[in-house]
LUMZA-842390 format. One record per residue (C-alpha): residue in one letter; residue number from 1; x negated, y negated, z. Coordinates in steps of 0.02 Angstrom, whole numbers. Layout:
N
rec gumi:A&loba:NUM&c1:X&c2:Y&c3:Z
...
END
This chain:
395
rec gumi:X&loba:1&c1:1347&c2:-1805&c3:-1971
rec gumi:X&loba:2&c1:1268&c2:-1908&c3:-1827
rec gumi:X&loba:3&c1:1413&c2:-1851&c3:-1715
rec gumi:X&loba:4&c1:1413&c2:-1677&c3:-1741
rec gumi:X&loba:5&c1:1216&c2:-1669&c3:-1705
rec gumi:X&loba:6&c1:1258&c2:-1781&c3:-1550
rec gumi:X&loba:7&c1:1394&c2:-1648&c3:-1509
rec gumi:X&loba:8&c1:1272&c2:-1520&c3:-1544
rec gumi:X&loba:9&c1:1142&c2:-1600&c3:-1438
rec gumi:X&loba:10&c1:1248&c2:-1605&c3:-1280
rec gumi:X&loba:11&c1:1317&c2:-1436&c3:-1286
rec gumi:X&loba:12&c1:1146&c2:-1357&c3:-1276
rec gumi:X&loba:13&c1:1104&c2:-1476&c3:-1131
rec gumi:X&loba:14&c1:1274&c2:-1402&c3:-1062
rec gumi:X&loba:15&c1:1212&c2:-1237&c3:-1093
rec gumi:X&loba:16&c1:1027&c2:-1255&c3:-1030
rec gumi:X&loba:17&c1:1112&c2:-1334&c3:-853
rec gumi:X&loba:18&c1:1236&c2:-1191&c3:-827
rec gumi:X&loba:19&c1:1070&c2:-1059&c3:-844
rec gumi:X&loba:20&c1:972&c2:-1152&c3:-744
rec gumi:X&loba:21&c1:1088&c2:-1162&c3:-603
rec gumi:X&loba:22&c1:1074&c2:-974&c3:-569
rec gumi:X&loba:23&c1:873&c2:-994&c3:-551
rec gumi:X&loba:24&c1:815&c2:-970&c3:-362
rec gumi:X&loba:25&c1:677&c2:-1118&c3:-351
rec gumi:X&loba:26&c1:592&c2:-998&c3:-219
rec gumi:X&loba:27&c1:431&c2:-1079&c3:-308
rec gumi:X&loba:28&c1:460&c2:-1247&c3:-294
rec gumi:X&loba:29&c1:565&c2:-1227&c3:-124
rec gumi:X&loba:30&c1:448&c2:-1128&c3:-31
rec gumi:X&loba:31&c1:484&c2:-1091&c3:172
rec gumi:X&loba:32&c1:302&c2:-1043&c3:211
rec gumi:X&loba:33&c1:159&c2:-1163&c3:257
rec gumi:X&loba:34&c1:47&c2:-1092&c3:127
rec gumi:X&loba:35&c1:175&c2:-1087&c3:-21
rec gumi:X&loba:36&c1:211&c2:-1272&c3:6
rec gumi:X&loba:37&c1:36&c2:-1317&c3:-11
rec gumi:X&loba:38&c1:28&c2:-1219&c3:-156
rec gumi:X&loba:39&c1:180&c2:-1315&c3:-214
rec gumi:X&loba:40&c1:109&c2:-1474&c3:-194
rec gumi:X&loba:41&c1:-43&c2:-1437&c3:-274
rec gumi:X&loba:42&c1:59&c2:-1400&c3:-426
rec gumi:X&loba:43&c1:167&c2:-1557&c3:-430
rec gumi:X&loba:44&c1:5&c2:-1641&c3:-396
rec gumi:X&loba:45&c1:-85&c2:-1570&c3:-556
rec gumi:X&loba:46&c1:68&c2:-1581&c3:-650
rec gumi:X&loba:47&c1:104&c2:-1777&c3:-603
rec gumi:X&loba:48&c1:-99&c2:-1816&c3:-655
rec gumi:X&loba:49&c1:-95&c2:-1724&c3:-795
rec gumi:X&loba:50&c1:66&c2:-1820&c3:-846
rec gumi:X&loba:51&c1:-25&c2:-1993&c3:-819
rec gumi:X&loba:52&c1:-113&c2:-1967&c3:-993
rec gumi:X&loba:53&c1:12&c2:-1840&c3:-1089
rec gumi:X&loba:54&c1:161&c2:-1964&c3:-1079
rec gumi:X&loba:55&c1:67&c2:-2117&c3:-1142
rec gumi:X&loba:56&c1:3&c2:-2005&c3:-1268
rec gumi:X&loba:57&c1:150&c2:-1933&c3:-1325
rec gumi:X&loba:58&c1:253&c2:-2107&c3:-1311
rec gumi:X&loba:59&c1:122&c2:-2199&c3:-1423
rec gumi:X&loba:60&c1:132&c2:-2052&c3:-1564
rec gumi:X&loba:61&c1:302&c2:-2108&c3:-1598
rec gumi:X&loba:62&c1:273&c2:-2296&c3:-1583
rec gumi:X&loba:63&c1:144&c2:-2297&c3:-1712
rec gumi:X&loba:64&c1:251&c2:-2172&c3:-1806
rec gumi:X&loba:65&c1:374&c2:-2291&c3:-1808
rec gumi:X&loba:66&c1:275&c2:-2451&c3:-1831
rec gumi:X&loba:67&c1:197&c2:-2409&c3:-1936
rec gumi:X&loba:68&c1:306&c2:-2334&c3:-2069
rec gumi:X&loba:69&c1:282&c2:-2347&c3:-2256
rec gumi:X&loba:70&c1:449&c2:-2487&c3:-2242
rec gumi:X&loba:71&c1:382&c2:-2587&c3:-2093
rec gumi:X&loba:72&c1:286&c2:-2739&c3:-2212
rec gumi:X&loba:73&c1:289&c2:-2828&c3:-2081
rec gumi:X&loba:74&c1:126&c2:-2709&c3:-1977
rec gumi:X&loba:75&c1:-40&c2:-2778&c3:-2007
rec gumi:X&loba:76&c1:-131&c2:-2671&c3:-2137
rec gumi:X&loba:77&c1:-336&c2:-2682&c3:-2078
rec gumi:X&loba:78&c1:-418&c2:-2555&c3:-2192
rec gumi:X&loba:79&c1:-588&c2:-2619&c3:-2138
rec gumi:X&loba:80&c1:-546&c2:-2586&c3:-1948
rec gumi:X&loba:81&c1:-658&c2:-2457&c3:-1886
rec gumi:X&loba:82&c1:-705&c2:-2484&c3:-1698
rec gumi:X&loba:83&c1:-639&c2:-2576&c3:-1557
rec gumi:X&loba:84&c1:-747&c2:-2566&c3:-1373
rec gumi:X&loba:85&c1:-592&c2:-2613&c3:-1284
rec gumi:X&loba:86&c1:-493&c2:-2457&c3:-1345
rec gumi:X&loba:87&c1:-658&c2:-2340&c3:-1352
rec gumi:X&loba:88&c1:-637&c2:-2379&c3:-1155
rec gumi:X&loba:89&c1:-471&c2:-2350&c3:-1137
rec gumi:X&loba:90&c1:-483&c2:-2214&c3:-1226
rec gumi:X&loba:91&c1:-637&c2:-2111&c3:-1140
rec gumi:X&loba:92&c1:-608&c2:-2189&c3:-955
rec gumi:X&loba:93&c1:-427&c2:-2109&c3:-912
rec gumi:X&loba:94&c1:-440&c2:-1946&c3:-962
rec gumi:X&loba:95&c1:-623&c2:-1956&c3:-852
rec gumi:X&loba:96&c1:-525&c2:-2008&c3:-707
rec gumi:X&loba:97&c1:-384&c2:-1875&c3:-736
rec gumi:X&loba:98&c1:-519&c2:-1753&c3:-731
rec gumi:X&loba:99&c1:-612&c2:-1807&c3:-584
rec gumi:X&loba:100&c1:-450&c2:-1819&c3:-495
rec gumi:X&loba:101&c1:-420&c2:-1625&c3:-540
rec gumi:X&loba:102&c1:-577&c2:-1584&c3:-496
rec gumi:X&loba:103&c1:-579&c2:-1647&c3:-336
rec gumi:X&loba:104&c1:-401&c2:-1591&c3:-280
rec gumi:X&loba:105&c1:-453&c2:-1409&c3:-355
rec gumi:X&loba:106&c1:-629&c2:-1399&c3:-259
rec gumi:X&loba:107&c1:-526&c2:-1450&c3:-90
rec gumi:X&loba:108&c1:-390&c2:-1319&c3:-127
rec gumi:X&loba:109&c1:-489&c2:-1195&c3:-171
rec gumi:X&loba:110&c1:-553&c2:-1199&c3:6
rec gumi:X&loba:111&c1:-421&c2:-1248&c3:86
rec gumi:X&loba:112&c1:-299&c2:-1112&c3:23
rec gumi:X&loba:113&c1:-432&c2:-964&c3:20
rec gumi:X&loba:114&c1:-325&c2:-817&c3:51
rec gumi:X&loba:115&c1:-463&c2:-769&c3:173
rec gumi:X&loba:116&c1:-444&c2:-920&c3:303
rec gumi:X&loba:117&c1:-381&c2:-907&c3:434
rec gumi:X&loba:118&c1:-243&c2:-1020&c3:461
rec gumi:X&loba:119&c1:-283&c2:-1181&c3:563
rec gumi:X&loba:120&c1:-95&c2:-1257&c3:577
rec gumi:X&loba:121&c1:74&c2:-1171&c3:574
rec gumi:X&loba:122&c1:149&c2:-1339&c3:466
rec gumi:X&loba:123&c1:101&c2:-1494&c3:425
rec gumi:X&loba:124&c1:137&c2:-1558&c3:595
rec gumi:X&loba:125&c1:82&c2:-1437&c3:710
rec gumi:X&loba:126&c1:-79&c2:-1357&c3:746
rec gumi:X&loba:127&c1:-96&c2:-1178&c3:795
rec gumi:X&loba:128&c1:-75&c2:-1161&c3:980
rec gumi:X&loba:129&c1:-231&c2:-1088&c3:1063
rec gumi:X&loba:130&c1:-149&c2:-936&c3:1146
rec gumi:X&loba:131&c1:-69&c2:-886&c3:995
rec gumi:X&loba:132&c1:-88&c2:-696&c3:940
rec gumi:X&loba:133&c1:-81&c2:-661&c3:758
rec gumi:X&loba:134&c1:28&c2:-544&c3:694
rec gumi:X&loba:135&c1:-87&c2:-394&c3:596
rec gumi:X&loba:136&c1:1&c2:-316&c3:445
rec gumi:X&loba:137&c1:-86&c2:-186&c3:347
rec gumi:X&loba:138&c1:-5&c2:-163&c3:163
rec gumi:X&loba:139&c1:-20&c2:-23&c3:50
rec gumi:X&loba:140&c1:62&c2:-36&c3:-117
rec gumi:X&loba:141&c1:102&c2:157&c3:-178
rec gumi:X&loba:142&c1:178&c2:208&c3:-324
rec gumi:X&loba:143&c1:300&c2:122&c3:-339
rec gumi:X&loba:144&c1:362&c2:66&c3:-154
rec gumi:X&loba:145&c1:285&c2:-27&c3:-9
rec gumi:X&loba:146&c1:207&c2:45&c3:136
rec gumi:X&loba:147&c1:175&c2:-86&c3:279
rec gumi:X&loba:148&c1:110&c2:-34&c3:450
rec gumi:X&loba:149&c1:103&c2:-129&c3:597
rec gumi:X&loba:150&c1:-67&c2:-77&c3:701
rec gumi:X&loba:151&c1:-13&c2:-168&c3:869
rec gumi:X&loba:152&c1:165&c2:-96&c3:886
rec gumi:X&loba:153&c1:121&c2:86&c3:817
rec gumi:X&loba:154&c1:255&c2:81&c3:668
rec gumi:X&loba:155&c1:264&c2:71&c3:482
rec gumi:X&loba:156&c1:412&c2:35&c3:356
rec gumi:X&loba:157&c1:432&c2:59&c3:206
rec gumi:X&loba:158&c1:508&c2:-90&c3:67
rec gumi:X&loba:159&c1:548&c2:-169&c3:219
rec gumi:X&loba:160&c1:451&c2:-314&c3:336
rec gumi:X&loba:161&c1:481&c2:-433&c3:477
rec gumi:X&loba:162&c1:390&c2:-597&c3:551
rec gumi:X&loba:163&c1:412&c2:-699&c3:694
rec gumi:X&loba:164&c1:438&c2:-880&c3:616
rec gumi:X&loba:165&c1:278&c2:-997&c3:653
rec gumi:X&loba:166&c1:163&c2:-851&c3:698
rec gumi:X&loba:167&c1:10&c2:-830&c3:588
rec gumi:X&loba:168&c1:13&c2:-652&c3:492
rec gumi:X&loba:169&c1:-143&c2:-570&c3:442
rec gumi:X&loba:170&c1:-121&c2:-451&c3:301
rec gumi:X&loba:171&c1:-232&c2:-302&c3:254
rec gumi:X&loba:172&c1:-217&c2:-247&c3:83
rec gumi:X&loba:173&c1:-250&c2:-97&c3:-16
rec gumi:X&loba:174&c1:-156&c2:32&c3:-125
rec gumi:X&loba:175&c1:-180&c2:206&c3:-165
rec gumi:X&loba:176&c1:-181&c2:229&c3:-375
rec gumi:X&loba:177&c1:-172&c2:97&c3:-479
rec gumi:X&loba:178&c1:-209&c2:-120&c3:-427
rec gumi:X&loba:179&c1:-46&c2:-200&c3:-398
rec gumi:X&loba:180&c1:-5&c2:-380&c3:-316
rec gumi:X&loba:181&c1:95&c2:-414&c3:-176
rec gumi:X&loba:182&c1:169&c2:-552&c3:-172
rec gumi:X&loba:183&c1:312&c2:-657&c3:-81
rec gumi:X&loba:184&c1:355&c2:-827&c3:-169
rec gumi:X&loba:185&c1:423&c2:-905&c3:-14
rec gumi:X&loba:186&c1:276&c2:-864&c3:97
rec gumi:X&loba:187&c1:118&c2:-900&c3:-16
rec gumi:X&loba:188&c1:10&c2:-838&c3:-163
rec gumi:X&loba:189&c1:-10&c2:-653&c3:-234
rec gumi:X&loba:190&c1:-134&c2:-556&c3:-170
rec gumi:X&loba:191&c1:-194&c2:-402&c3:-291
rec gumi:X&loba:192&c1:-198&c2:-221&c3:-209
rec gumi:X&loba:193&c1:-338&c2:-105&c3:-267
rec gumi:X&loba:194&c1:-354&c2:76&c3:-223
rec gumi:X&loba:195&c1:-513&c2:77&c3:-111
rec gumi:X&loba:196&c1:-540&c2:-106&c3:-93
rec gumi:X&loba:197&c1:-432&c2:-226&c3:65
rec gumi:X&loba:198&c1:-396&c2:-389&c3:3
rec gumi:X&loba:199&c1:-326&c2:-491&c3:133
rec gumi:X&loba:200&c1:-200&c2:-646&c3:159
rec gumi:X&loba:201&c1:-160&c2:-753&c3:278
rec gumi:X&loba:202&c1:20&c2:-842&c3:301
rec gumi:X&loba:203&c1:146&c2:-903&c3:408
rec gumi:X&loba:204&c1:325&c2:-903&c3:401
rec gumi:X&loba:205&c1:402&c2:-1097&c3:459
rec gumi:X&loba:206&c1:610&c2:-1011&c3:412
rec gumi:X&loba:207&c1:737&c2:-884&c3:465
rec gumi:X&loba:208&c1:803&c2:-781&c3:301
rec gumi:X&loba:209&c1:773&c2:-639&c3:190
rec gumi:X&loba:210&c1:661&c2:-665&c3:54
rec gumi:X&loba:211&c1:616&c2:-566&c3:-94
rec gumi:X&loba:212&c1:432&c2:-489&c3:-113
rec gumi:X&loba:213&c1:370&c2:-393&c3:-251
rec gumi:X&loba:214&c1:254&c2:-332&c3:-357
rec gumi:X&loba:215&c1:165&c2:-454&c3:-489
rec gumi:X&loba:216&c1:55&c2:-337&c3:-582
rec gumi:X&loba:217&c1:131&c2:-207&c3:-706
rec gumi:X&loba:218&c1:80&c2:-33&c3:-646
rec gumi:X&loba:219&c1:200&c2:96&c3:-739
rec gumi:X&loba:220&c1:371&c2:179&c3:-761
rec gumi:X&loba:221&c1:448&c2:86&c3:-579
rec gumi:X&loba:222&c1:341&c2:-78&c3:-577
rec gumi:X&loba:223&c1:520&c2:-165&c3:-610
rec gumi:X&loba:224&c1:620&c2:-100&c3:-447
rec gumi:X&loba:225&c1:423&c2:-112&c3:-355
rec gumi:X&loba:226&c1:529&c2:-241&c3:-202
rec gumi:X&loba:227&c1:552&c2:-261&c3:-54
rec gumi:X&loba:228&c1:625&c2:-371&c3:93
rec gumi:X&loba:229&c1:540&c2:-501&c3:196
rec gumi:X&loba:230&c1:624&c2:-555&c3:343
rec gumi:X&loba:231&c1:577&c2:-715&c3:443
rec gumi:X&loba:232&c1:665&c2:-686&c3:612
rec gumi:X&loba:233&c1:625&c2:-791&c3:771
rec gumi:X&loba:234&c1:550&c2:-694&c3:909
rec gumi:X&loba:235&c1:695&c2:-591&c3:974
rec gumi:X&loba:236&c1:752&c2:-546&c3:829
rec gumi:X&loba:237&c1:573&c2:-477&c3:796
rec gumi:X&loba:238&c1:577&c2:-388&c3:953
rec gumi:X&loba:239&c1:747&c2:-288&c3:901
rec gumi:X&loba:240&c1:683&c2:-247&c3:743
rec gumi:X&loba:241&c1:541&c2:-165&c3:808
rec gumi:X&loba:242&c1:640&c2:-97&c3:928
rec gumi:X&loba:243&c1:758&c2:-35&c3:796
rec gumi:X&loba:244&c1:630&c2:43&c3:694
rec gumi:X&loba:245&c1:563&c2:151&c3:830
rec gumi:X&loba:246&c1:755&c2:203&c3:885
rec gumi:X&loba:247&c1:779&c2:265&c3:697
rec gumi:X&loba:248&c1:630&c2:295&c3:614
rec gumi:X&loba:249&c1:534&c2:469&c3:616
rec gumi:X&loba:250&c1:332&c2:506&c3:617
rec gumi:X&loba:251&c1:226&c2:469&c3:499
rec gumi:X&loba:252&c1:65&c2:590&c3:503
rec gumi:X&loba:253&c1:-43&c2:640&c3:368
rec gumi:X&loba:254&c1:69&c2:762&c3:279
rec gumi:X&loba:255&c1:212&c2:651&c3:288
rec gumi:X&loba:256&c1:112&c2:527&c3:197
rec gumi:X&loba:257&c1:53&c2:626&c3:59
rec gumi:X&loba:258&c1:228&c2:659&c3:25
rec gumi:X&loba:259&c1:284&c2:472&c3:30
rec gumi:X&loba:260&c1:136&c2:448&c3:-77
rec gumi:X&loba:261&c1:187&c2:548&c3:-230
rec gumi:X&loba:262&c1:265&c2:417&c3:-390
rec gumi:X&loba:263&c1:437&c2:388&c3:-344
rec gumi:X&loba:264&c1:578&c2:243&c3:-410
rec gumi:X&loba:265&c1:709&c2:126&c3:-287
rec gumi:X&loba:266&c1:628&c2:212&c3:-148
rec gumi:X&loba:267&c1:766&c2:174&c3:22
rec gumi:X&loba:268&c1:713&c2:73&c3:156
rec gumi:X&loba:269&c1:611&c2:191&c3:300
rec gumi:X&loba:270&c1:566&c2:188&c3:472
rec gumi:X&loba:271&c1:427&c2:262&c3:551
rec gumi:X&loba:272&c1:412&c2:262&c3:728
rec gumi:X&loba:273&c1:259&c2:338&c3:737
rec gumi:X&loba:274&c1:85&c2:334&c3:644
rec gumi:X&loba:275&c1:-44&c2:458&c3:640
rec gumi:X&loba:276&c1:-221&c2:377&c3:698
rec gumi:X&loba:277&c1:-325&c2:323&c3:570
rec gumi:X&loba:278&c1:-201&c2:324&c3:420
rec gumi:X&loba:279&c1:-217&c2:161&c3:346
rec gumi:X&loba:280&c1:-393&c2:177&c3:354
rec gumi:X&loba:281&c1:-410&c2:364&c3:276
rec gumi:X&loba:282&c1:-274&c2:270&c3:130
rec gumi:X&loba:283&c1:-411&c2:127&c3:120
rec gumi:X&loba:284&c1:-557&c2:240&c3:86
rec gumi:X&loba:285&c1:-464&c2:353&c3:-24
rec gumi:X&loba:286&c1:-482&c2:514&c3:91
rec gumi:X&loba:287&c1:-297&c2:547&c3:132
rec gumi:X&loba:288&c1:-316&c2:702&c3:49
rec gumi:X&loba:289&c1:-389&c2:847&c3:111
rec gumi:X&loba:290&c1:-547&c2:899&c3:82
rec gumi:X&loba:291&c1:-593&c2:751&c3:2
rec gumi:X&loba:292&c1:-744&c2:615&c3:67
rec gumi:X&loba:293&c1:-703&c2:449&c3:123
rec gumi:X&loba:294&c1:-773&c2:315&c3:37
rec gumi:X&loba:295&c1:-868&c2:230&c3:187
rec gumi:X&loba:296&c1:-947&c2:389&c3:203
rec gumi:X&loba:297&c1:-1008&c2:392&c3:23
rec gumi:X&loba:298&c1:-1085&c2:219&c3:52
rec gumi:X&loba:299&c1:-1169&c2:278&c3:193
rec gumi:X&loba:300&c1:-1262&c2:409&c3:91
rec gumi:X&loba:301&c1:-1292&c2:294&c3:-43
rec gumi:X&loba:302&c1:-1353&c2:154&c3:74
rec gumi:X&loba:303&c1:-1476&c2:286&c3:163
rec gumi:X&loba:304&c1:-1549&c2:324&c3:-10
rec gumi:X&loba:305&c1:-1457&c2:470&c3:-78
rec gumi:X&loba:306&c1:-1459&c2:640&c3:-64
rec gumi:X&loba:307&c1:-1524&c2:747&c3:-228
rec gumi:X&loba:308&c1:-1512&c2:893&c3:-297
rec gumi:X&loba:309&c1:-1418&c2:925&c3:-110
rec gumi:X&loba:310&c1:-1270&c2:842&c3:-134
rec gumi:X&loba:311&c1:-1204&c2:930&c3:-293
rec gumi:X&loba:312&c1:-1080&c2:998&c3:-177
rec gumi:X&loba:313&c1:-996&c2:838&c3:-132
rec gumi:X&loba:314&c1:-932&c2:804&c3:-320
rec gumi:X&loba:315&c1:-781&c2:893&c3:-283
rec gumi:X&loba:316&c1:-731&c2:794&c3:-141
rec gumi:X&loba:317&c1:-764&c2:624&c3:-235
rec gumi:X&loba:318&c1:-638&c2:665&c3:-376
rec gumi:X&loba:319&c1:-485&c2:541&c3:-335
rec gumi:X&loba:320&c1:-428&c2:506&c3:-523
rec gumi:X&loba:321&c1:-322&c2:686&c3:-554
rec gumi:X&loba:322&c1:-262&c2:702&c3:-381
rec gumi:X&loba:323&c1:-81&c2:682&c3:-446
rec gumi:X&loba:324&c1:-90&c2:785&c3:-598
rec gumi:X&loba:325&c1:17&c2:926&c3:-637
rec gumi:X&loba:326&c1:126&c2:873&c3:-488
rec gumi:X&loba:327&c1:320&c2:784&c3:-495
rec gumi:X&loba:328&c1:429&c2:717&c3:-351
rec gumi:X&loba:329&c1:591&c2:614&c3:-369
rec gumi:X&loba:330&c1:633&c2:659&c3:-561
rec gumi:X&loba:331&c1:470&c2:590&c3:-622
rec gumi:X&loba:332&c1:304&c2:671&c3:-694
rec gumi:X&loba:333&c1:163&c2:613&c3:-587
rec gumi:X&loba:334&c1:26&c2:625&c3:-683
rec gumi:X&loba:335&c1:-118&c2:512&c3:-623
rec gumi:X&loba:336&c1:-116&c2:327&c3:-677
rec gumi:X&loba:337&c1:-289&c2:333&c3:-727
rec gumi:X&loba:338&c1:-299&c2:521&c3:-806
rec gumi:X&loba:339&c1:-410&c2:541&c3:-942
rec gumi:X&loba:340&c1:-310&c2:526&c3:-1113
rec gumi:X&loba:341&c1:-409&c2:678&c3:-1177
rec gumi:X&loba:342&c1:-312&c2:782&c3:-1044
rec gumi:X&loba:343&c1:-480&c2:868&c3:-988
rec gumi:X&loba:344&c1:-506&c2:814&c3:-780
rec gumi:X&loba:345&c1:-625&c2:711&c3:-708
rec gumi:X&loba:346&c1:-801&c2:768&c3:-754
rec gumi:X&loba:347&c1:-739&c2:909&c3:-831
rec gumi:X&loba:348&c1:-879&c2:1018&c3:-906
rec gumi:X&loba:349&c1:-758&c2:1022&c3:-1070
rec gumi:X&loba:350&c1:-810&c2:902&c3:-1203
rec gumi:X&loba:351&c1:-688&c2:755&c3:-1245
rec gumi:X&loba:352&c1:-620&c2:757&c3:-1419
rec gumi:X&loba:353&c1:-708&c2:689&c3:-1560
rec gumi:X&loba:354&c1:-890&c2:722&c3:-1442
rec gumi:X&loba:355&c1:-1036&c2:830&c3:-1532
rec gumi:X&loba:356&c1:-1073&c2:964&c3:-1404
rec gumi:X&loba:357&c1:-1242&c2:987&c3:-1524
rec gumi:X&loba:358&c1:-1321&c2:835&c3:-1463
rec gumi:X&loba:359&c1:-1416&c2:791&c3:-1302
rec gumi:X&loba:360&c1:-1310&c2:684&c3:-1187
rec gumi:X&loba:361&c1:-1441&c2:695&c3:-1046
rec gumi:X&loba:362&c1:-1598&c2:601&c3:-1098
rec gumi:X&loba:363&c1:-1678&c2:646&c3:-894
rec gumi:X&loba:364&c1:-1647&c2:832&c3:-933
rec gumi:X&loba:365&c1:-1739&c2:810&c3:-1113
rec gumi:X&loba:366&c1:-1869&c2:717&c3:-1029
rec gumi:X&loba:367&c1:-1889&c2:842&c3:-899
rec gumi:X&loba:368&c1:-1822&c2:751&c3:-764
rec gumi:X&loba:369&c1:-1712&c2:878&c3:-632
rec gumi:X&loba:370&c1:-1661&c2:746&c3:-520
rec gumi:X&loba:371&c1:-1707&c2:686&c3:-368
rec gumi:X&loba:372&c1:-1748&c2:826&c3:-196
rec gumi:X&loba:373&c1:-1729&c2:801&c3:-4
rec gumi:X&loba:374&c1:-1912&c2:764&c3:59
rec gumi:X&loba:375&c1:-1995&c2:922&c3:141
rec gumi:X&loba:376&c1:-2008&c2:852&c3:308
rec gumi:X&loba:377&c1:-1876&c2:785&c3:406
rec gumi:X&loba:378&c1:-1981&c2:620&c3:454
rec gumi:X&loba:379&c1:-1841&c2:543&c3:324
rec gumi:X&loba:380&c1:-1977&c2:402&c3:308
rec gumi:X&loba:381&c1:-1934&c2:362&c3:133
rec gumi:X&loba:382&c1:-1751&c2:296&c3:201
rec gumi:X&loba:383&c1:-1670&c2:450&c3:113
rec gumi:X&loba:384&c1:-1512&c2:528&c3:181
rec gumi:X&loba:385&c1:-1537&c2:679&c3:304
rec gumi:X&loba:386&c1:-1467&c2:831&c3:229
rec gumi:X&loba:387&c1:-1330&c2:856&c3:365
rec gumi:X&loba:388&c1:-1237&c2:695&c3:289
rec gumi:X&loba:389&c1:-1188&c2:794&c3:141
rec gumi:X&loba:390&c1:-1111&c2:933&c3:238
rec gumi:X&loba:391&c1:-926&c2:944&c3:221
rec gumi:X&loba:392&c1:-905&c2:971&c3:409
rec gumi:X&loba:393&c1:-1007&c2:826&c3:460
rec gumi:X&loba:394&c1:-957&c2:679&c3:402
rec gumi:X&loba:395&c1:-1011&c2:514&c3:493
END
């Protein structure tokens, strides 16, 4: 019996080595500054934590074992209640183990901030002084990757490049729902929300291709939601760019809006040219037309509001049906965050399940209209001039 559980035992081990050895350690074999940080961070927590598991676990099975109902030889104390020595022991490691954490996860925590800027390119080697970072502004769409690239006028699509040992500074945003971009060999993910940036800040230290992708579900294509990263040296950077402005075609605002639209295994694109003002239209959520960017909202809102005046403007703030009714590639596009009762955004028809009969607006039972524009145009109260709500003035 005992040799066909040992034969057992080692054919799983057999087993478990053979499916392991198709694994890509990307994680633990990182070829970014950042991502080895982050990896010794982790074999840092895991070797502390470690220090008190494997005692722990060790001494469960000696006392098992010691103590077993045949062993007449263990002393049997059945007075024994307390020992100071042991108490110590006991209380003291696990306090050190956490200390320990919490010190190496307060300095990380800063240290790795997504935000910082980078102050070395490796462990070695500081960032030279008249070195220019490399901007790239990300926009995860539905479901591909948009990347632009401010300082050489060109965007790609599922596709980037990096010099190797040149700080990047990513810009991050997406246009429906939050997804998280993220490369394993160049550092942590980053999440991209639709009218927030997020940003991250890396450097590539090796020449290859490496997988990024998306690490937040976010529908039907989430699973094919990759792309390539390639870490070139300088030259090689330079003929890629090159490249991509030999091949690739213009991307304006209409061109955009058509890339935008839910699509699966979207093809690597070029775009040798970008409308002005793109990314930034994407960021605020006023890629569309006739609707109002989302800086300029805040700007009304941070002036006070506008009333009663501003009724108009509701139109132009509706972003969460923009999609619906529409298809591209095959695929229904309705909008990720449509309203499951099917009505649209603010829709004067009530919701299912709603009784119309009762008074949903306690102001307009009180007698409260709403707030008015000020007479005068002193606009001494900090309220929003009128003109700021006016479709063809925007600021």
């Amino acid at each position: 019996m005992s040799t066909q559980l040992n034969t057992i035992g080692r054919l799983v081990a057999l087993l478990s080595v053979l499916a392991l050895s198709g694994c890509n350690m990307v994680v633990m074999s990182p070829s970014g500054d950042i991502a080895v940080q982050q990896r010794d961070l982790i074999i840092v927590s895991t070797v502390l934590m470690l220090l008190i598991i494997v005692p722990v676990v060790c001494l469960t099975f000696f006392f098992a074992w010691r103590y077993r109902g045949s062993n007449t030889r263990a002393k049997y104390d059945p007075e024994w209640h307390h020992s100071t020595g042991l108490e110590v022991i006991i209380w003291s490691a696990p306090l050190a183990i956490i200390i320990a954490l919490g010190a190496v996860t307060w300095i990380s925590t800063h240290k790795l901030d997504p935000y910082r800027p980078l102050d070395r390119i490796d462990a070695e080697r500081a960032i030279p002084a008249e070195t220019k970072p490399l901007t790239v502004e990300v926009v995860a769409l539905d479901w591909k990757w948009l990347f632009f690239y401010p300082d050489y006028g060109i965007a790609t699509v599922n596709e980037m490049a990096a010099p190797v040992d040149v700080p990047i500074n990513f810009k991050i945003t997406a246009s429906s729902v939050m997804n998280s971009f993220y490369v394993p060999a160049l550092a942590g993910m980053i999440y991209a929300m639709p009218g927030m940036q997020t940003q991250l800040h890396a450097v590539i230290n090796k020449e290859g291709v490496f997988e990024g992708l998306s690490a937040n579900y976010s529908g039907d294509g989430f699973s094919h939601m990759r792309f390539k990263f390639h870490g070139v040296q300088q030259q090689g950077f330079d003929e890629w760019v090159a490249r991509v402005k030999s091949q690739g075609t213009a991307l304006n605002r209409d061109a955009y809006l058509k890339l935008e639209k839910p699509s699966t295994r979207e093809p690597v694109r070029y775009f040798a040219t970008v409308e002005d003002g793109l990314f930034n239209a994407i960021l605020n959520m006023c890629a569309h037309p006739g609707q109002m960017c989302m800086n300029e909202m805040m700007h009304i809102d941070m002036m006070g509001g506008a009333g009663k005046e501003s009724h108009e403007n509701r139109e132009k703030l509706e972003y969460d049906n923009r999609h619906a009714g529409e298809t591209g590639h095959g695929i229904a596009a309705p909008a990720a965050t449509f309203p499951a009762t099917g009505n649209p955004a603010r829709s004067e028809e009530p919701a299912e399940g709603v009784d119309t009969q009762q008074p949903m607006n306690h102001d307009a039972q009180n007698g409260h209209e709403g707030h008015t524009m000020p007479e005068n145009g002193n606009n001494q109260d900090g309220v929003a001039p009128a003109q700021l709500n006016n479709g063809a003035k925007h600021h």
